[in-house]
C-alpha positions as CSV (number, residue, x, y, z in Angstrom):
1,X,76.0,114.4,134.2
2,X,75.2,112.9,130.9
3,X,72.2,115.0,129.1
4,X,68.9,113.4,128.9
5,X,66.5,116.3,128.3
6,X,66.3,118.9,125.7
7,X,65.4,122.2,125.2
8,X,63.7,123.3,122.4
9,X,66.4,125.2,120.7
10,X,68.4,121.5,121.0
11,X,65.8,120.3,118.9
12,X,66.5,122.4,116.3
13,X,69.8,122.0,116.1
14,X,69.3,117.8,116.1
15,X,66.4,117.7,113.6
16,X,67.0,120.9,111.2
17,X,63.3,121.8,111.8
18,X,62.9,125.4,113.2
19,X,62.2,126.0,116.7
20,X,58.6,127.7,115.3
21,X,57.5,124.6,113.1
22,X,58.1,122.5,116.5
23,X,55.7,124.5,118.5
24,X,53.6,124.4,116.0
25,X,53.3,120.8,115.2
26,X,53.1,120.7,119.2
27,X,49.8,122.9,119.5
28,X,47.9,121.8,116.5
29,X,49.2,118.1,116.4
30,X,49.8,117.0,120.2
31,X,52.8,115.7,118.2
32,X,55.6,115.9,121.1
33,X,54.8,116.0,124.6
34,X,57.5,118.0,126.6
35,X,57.6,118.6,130.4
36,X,57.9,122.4,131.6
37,X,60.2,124.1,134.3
38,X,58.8,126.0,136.7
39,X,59.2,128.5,134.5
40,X,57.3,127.1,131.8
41,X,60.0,126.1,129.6
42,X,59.6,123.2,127.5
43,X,61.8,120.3,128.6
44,X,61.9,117.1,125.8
45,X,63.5,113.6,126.7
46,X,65.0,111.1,124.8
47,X,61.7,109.7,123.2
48,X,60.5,112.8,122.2
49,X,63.7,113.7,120.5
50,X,63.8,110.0,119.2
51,X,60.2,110.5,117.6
52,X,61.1,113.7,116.3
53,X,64.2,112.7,113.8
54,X,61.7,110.0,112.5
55,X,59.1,112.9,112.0
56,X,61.4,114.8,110.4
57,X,62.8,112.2,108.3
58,X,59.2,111.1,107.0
59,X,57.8,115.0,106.3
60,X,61.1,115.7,104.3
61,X,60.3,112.5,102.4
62,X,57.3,113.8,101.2
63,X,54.6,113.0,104.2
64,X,51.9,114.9,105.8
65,X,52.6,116.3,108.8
66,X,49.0,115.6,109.7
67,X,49.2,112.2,109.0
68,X,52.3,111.5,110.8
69,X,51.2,112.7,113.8
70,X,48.2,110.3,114.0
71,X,50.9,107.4,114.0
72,X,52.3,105.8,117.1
73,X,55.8,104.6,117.3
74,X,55.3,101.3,115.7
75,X,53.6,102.7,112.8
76,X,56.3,105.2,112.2
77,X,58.9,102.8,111.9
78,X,56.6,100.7,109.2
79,X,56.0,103.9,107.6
80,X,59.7,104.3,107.4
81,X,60.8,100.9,106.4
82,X,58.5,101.5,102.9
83,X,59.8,104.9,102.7
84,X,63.9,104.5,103.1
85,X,65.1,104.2,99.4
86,X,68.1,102.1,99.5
87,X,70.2,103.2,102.8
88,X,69.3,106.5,102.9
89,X,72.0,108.4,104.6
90,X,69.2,111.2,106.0
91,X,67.7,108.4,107.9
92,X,70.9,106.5,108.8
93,X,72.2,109.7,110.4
94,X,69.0,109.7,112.8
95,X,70.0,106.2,113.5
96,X,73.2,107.0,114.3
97,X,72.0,110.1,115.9
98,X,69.5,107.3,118.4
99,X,72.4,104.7,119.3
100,X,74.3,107.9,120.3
101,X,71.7,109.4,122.8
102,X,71.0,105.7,124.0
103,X,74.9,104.6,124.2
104,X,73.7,101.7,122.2
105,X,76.4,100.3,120.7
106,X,74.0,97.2,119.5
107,X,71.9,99.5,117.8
108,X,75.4,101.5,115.8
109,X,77.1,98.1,115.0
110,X,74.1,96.4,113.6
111,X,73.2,99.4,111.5
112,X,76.7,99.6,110.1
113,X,76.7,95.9,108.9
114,X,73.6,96.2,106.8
115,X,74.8,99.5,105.6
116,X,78.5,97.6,105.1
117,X,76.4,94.5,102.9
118,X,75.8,97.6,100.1
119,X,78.4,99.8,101.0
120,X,82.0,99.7,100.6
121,X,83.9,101.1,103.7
122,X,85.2,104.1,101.9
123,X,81.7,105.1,100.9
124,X,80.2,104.7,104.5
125,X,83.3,106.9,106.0
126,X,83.1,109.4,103.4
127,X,78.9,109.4,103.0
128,X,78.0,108.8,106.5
129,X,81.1,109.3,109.2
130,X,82.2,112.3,108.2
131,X,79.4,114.2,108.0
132,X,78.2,112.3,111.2
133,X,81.3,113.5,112.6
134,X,80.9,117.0,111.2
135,X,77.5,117.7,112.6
136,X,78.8,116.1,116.2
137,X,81.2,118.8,116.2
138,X,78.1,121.3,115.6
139,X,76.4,120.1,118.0
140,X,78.8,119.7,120.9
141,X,80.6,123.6,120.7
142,X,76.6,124.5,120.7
143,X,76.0,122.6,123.8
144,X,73.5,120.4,122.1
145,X,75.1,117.5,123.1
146,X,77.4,116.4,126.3
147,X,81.2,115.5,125.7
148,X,80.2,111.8,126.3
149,X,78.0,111.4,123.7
150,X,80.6,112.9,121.3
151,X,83.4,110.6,122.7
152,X,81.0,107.5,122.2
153,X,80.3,108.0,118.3
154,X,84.3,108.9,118.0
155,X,85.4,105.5,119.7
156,X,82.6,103.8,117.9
157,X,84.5,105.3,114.4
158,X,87.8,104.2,115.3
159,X,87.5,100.8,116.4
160,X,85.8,100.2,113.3
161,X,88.7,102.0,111.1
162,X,91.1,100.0,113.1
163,X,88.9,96.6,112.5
164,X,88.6,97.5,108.6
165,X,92.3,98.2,108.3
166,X,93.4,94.9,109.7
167,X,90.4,92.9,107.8
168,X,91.9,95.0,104.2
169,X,95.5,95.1,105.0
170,X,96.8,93.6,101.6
171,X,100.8,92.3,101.3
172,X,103.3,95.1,100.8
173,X,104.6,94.3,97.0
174,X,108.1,93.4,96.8
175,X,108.9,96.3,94.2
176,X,107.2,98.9,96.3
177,X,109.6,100.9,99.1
178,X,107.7,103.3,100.1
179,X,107.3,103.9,103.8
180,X,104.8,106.0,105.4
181,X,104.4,107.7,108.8
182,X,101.3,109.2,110.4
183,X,101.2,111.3,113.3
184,X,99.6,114.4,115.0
185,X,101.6,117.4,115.9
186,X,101.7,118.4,119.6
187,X,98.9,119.1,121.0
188,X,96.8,117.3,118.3
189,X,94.6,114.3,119.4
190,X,91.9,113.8,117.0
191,X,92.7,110.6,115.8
192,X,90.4,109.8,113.5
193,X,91.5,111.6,110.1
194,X,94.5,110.2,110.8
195,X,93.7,106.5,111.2
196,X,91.1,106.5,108.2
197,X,94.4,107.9,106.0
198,X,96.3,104.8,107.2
199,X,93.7,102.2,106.2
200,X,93.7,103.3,102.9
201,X,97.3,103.3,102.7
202,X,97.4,99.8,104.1
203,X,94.7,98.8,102.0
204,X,96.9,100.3,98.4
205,X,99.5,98.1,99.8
206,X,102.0,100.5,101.5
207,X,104.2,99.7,104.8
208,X,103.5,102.3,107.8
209,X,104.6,103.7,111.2
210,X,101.7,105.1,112.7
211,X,102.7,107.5,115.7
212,X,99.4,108.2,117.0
213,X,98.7,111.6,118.1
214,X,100.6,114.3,120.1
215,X,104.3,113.9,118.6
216,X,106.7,116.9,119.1
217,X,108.7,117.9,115.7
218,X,111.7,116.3,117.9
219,X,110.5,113.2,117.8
220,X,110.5,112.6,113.9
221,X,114.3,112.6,114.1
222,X,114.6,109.8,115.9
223,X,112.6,107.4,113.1
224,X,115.1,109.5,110.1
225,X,118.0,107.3,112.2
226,X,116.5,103.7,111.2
227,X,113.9,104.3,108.2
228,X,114.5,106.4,104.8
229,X,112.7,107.7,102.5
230,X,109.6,108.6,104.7
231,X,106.8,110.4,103.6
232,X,105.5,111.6,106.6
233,X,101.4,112.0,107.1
234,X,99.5,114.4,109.5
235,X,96.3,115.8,109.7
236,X,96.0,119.3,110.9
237,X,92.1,119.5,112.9
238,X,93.4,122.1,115.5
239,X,97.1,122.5,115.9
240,X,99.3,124.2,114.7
241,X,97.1,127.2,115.3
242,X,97.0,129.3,112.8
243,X,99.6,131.5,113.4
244,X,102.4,129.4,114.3
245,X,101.6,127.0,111.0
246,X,104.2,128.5,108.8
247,X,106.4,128.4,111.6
248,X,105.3,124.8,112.2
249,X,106.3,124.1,107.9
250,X,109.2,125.8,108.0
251,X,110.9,123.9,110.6
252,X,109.3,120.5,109.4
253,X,111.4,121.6,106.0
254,X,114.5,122.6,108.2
255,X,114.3,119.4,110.7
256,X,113.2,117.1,108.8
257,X,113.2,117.1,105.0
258,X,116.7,118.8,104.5
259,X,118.0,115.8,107.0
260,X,117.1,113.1,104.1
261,X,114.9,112.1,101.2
262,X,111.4,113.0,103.4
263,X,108.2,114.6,102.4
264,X,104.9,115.8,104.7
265,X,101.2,115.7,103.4
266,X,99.2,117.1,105.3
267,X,95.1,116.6,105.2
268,X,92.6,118.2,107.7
269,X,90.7,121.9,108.5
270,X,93.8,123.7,108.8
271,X,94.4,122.9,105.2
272,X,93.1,126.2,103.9
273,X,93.2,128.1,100.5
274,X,96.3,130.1,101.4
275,X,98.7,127.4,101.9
276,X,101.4,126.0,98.9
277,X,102.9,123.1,98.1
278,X,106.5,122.8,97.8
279,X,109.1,120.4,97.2
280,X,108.9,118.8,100.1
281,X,105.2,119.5,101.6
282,X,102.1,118.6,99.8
283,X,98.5,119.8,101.2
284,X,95.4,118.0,100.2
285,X,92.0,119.2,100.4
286,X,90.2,116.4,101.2
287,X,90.4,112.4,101.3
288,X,89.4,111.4,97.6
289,X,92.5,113.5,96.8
290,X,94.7,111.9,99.0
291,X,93.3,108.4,98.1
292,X,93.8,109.1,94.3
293,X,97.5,110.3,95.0
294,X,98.4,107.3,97.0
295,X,96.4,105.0,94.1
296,X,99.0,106.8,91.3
297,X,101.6,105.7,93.4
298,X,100.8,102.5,93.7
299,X,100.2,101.8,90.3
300,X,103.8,102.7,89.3
């Protein structure tokens, strides 16, 4: 069953404002008004929550708590349309955060094309998806929110990385060879690391295979037979566990790289402080260094 009320701890973990201020916002200020179990346990629905991020938004801005609680909905959102400075990603987040709870795809795609008129498409990934993303992954291992809410923003991110890489997709110069080939290891199916990395190598102008998630080490060999040269791209989010990831490099190296000309970079959590390039495997921290090594390539 999809979750439509909140407890207060929920809240918390949606808003950033401590379980305590809540309550007390709620006693001196009337400012939410929750339904109680039997067992007296406060209970919030979607408009609560809704009014909340707004609240939050506009008292971290600078307002009176006070103040804001004297407003009804409609003057909230005028008090917010004077207050957002530019697109501020705080309030875009609780935007987001509202289409999510609502399954309100309307709501997502129209805010992303006004943020998409100021914003280039790298920006909005790297300043709004993936810390979107980051706190949706919070909030589901804390129960906050149910696995459907998290699978809606996710398929909401991907079909616009797969829109944006067909719309940028520029011609593959004549002079420029290299072939790239994204995939998941086994196991691995969160996609979207993965298919941000190949718009921005479609966009630099580069030719890929993308493989898509869940590909045994096995399965490489059989692209080695047709294509050379491949510089092979994964992103490690939760496979290889940790333990079997030097396993997992050292037969990449033995299977793959010493069959031909091949290299791995690998992006993602798993990417940690311990771990060294070599020859034949490079490990990047995060996106803008991926995106400024494939932008040194190209420009060669």
């Amino acid at each position: 069953m999809v979750k439509t009320q909140f407890g207060i701890k929920d809240l918390e973990n949606l808003s950033n404002v401590k379980a305590h201020t809540i309550r007390i916002w709620e006693k001196r200020y009337n400012l939410l008004e929750p339904d109680r179990t039997d067992t007296n346990i406060r209970k919030y629905d979607i408009e609560n929550l809704k009014k909340l991020l707004n609240i939050a938004y506009l008292y971290n801005a600078g307002h009176k708590i006070s103040k804001l609680a004297s407003l009804d909905t409609a003057q909230i959102q005028a008090l917010i349309r004077t207050t957002i400075n530019g697109l501020d990603s705080e309030y875009l987040l609780n935007v987001f955060k509202s289409a999510m709870f609502e399954f309100d795809s309307e709501l997502f795609d129209d805010t992303l094309k006004k943020i998409l008129e100021k914003k280039s498409f790298r920006e909005t990934f790297s300043e709004l998806f993936v810390p979107l993303l980051n706190e949706m992954g919070v909030l589901w291992h804390s129960g906050t929110i149910d696995p459907s809410h998290e699978h809606f923003i996710s398929e909401k991110i991907k079909h616009c990385i797969i829109l944006h890489t067909a719309l940028n997709k520029k011609s593959v110069a004549q002079n420029n060879k290299q072939l790239f080939s994204l995939y998941l290891p086994y196991q691995e199916i969160h996609e979207i690391g993965l298919l941000y990395a190949n718009y921005e190598l479609q966009s630099a102008g580069f030719n890929t295979i993308f493989l898509g998630a869940n590909i045994p080490l096995e399965s490489l060999k059989h692209l080695l037979k047709t294509k050379k040269k491949v510089i092979f791209v994964s992103y490690f989010t939760v496979h290889p566990e940790k333990y079997n990831l030097n396993n997992y490099l050292n037969e990449f190296q033995k299977e793959v790289c010493d069959k031909g000309p091949s290299e791995l970079w690998v992006l993602g959590r798993k990417v940690g402080k311990d771990v060294k390039n070599s020859k034949n495997i490079k490990f990047f921290k995060d996106i803008k260094q991926f995106t400024d090594q494939i932008e040194t390539i190209a420009s060669t």
